[in-house]
C-alpha positions in Angstrom: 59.8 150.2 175.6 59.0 148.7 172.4 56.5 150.6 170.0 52.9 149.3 169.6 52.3 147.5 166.3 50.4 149.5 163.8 48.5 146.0 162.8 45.2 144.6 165.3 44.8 140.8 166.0 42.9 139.0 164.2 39.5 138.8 165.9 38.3 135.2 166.9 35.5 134.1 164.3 31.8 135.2 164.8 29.8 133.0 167.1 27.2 132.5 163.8 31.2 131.0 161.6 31.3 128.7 164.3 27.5 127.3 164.4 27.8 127.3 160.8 30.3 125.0 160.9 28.9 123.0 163.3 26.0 122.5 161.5 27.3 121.9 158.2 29.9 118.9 160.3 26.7 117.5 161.2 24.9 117.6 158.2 28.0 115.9 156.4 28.1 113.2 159.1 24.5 112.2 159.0 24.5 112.4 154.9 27.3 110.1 155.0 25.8 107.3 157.6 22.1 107.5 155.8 24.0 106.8 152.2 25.9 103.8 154.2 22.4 102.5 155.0 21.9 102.0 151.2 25.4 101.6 149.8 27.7 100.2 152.6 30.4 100.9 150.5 30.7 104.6 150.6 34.4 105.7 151.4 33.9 109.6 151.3 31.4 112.1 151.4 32.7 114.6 148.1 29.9 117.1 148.2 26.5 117.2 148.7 23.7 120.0 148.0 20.4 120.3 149.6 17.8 119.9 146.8 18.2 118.3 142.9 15.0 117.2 140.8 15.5 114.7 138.2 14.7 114.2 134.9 14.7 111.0 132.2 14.9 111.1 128.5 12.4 109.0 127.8 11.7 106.3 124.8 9.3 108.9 123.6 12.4 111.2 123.0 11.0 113.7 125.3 12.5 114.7 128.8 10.3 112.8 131.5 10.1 114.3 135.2 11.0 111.3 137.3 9.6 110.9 141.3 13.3 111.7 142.7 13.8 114.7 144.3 16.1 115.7 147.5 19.5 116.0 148.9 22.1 115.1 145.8 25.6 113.6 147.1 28.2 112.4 145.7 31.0 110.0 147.3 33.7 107.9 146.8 33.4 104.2 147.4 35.7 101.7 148.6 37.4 99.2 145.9 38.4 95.5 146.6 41.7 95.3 144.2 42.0 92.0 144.6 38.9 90.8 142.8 36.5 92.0 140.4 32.6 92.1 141.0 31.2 93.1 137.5 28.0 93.6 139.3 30.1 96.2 141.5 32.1 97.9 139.2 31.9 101.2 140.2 34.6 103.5 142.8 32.1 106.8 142.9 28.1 107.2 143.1 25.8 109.7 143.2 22.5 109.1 145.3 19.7 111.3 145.4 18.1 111.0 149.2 14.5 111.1 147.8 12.0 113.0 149.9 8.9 112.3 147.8 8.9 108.7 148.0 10.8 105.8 149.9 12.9 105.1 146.8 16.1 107.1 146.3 18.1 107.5 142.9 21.3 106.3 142.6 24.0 106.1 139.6 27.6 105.0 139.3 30.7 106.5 138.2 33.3 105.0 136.1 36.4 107.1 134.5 36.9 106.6 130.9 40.1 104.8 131.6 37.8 102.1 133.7 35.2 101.6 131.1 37.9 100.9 128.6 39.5 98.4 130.3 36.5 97.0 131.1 35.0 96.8 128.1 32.0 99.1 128.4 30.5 102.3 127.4 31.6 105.4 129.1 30.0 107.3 131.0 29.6 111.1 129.8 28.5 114.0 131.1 27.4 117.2 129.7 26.5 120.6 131.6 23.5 122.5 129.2 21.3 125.8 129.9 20.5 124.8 133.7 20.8 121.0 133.7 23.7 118.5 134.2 22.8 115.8 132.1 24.6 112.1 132.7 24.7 109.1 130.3 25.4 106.2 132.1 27.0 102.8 131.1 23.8 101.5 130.5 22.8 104.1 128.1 20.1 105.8 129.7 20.7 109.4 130.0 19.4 111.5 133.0 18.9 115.2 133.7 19.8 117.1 137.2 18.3 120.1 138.2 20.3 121.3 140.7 18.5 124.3 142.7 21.6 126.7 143.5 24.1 127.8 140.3 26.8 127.3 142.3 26.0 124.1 143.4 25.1 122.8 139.8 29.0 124.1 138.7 30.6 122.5 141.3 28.6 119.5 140.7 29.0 119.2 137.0 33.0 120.0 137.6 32.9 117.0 140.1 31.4 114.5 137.6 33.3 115.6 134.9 36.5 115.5 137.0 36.0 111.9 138.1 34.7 110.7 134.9 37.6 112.5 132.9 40.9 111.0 135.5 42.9 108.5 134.4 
């Protein structure tokens, strides 16, 4: 008879890993179909975190609490190579599923590459003290407050990530 491995299987995972999952599946899921009632575009759900206030800095030079406030996500959006709709330039957003008011808050994201063949200012981002702050192509630069420090990281490395590619 052969001897009795020293080593135990791996138990299966803990009924609470498994609902975890679940749940964060279905979170994902509904994210991505409520940001495809405002931007049928949206290709892929990147990451998302539960709760971000914003911020504007204003004409007065001063950092301006703006009404958005909820679920930050970012995604990837789909591209039509064949033409060119300077109106709908940009291949990532990031929305801001407002609970405060009917209105949600949404930005897009070019890569430095894009704005130069385009023509435009680049959008930058910055990560300082506890905000992420954005300036888009427009100019106008805005402030996220994102409520979890890990969150905030991996969102400022996201932004940075897709606005730094070539």
């Amino acid at each position: 008879m052969s001897e009795i491995p020293s080593t135990t299987p791996t138990p299966p995972p803990a009924t609470e890993t498994i609902l975890d999952n679940e749940f964060s599946l279905y979170t994902k899921t509904l994210t991505f179909n409520v940001i495809g009632r405002y931007d049928p575009k949206i290709d892929r759900l990147l990451y998302h975190t539960s709760h971000c206030q914003m911020y504007k800095f204003g004409e007065t030079q001063e950092w301006e609490k703006i009404d958005y406030s909820g679920v930050l996500a970012i995604y990837s959006r789909k591209q039509n190579e064949d033409e060119v709709d300077l109106d709908d330039i940009y291949d990532h957003g990031i929305i801001i599923l407002n609970r405060t008011s009917p209105e949600n808050f949404s930005v897009g994201l070019l890569s430095k590459n894009q704005s130069k063949n385009l023509g435009i200012s680049e959008v930058k981002v910055e990560y300082q003290s506890e905000y992420i702050m954005l300036k888009n192509v427009e100019g106008d630069i805005f402030g996220f407050w994102v409520h979890e420090e890990k969150d905030r990281e991996s969102v400022y490395s996201l932004i940075k990530a897709i606005v730094n590619r070539d």
